[in-house]
Structures are given as structure tokens and as C-alpha cells.
C-alpha positions in Angstrom: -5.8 120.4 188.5 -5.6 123.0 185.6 -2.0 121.4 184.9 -3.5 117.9 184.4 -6.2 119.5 182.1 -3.9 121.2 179.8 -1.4 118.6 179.5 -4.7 116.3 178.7 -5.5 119.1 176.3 -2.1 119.1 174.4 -2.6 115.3 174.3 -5.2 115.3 172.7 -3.5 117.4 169.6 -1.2 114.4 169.1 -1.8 112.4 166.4 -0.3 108.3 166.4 2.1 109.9 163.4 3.7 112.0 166.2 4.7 109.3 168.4 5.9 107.2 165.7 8.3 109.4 163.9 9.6 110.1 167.6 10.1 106.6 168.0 11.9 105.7 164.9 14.0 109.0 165.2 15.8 106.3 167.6 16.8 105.0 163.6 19.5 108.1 163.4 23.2 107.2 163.0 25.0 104.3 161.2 24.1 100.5 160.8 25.7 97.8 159.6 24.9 94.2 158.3 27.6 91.8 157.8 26.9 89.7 154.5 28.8 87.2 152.4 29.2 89.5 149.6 30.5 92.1 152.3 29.1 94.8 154.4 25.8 96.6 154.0 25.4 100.1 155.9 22.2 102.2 156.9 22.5 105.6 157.7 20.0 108.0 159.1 19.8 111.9 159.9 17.3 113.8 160.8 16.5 116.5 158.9 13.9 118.0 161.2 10.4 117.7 163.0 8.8 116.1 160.1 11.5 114.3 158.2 14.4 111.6 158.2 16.5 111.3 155.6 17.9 107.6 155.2 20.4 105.5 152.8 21.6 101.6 152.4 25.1 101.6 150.7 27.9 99.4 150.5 31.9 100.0 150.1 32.8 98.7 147.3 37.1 99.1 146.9 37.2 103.1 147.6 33.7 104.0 146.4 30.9 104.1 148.2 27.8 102.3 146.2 24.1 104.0 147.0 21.9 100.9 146.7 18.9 102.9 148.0 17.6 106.4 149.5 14.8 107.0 151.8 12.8 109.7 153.3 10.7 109.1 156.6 8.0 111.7 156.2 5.5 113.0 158.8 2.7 115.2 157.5 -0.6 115.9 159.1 -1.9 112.4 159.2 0.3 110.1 158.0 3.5 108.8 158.5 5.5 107.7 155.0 8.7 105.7 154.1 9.5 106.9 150.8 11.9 104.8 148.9 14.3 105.7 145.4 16.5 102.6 144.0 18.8 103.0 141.8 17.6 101.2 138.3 13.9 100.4 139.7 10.6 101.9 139.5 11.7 104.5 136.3 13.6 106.3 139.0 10.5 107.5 140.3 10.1 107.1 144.7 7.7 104.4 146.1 5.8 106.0 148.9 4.4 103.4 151.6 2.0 104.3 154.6 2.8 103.1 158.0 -0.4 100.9 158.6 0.6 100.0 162.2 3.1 100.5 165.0 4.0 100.4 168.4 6.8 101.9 170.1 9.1 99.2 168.9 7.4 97.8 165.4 6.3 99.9 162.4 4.8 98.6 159.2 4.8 100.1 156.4 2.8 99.0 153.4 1.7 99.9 149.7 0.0 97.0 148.5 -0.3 98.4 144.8 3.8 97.7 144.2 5.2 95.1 142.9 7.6 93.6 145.5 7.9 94.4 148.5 4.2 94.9 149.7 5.6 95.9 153.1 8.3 97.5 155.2 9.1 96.9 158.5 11.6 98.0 160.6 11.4 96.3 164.4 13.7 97.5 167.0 15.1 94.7 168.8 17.5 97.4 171.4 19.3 100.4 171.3 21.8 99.2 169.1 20.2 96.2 167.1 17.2 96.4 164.4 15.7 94.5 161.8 14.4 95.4 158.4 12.0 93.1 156.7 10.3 93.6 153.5 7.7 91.4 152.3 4.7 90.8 149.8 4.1 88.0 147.2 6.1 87.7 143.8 3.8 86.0 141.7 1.1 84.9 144.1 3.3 83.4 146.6 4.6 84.9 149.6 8.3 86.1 150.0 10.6 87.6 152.4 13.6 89.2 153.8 14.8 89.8 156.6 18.0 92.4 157.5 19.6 92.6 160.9 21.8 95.8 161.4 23.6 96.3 164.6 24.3 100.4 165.6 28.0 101.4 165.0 27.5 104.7 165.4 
């Protein structure tokens, strides 16, 4: 009986930030998305308890072209999927909240940027996820969707 009581104790320390940067520590290792204009890679690390570290690149002859970096931060509260592109936003990282999630679906959203509005990374199995980012351009909806398959 005391068992149960301090394991429902612990429990209830756990915020819904916890069990969502556990789940989409799944995200570490390498992706890939085949394209027409060639490959596009996703990689992930994890840094630690509170932080993954992502990046999208492509190959482009022998270099190897950044197109985006990403930090998956956990503080107290919140969970946040920070964003840098190369040539956007001043330089300066878009932060967007994770709004919602399950064990297998996480939106993330900052309504206040220009495009996209929201994140959203849904794992389809081990080795298989997609990456849509959405929001409206002008007052009409848009989308994209990217489908990576686990390579390493």
C-alpha cells in the first residue's frame, strides 16, 4: 500500500511537458525525405533531460546545406520548438508552444508568426514520421506536409 501511494505521489509531480519531451525523444537519430530536388535529412540528439537539439539539411555536391536548426526545450511548464532559418526572421529563433499532444501527435503553435502558425510532428511508427506546418498566408489556409522515414 505505501508503494502505490508514493508512486501516486511522484505522479503527481509530473507535468504533461514531461511525458511529451519523453515521447518525442523517440525523434533522436537521422531522417530522410526523398524529394525531386533530392534528399532532405532530419537529425536529432539529445542533449539532455530538458533539451533536443535538431537540424533539416540537404547534400548538396560535397557540402552539407543547413536549411534549419531546432531546439526542443522543456522548462517548468512548457514544452517549446524553437526554430533558426537561415535568411528568415532577422536571424533571430521563432519559439512555438506545444498546445496539444498525445503520445504520438504534438502541436506546436505561435499564432503571432507569419507562416507557419503551427508545427506538428505525428509519429506514424518507429521508423516513419511526419512533419506538417501550417497557418494562413494572406488569410487563406496553407500547408505542408513532410514524411521522413528513420535511417538511423
Amino acid at each position: 500500500m505505501k508503494l502505490i501511494f508514493v508512486a501516486f505521489l511522484l505522479s503527481s509531480f509530473i507535468v504533461p511537458g514531461d511525458e511529451s519531451f519523453k515521447s518525442l525523444s523517440a525523434l533522436q537519430g537521422l531522417w530522410k525525405m526523398e524529394t525531386r530536388q533530392g534528399a532532405i535529412y532530419e537529425e536529432w540528439r539529445k542533449v539532455n533531460g530538458q533539451l533536443l537539439k535538431g537540424r533539416s539539411y540537404k547534400i548538396n555536391g560535397t557540402d552539407t546545406v543547413v536549411t534549419e536548426q531546432v531546439d526542443l526545450k522543456k522548462d517548468k511548464d512548457n514544452l517549446f520548438y524553437i526554430v533558426s532559418v537561415p535568411n528568415q526572421n532577422k536571424e533571430k529563433p521563432v519559439s512555438f508552444t506545444l498546445v496539444s499532444s498525445n503520445t504520438k501527435r504534438f502541436v506546436f503553435e505561435n499564432k503571432k508568426h507569419d507562416f507557419p502558425q503551427r508545427i506538428i510532428y505525428s509519429f506514424v511508427s518507429s521508423d516513419s514520421i511526419v512533419a506538417r506546418i501550417e497557418g494562413t498566408v494572406e488569410g487563406k489556409a496553407e500547408s505542408a506536409d513532410f514524411y521522413f522515414k528513420r535511417i538511423k
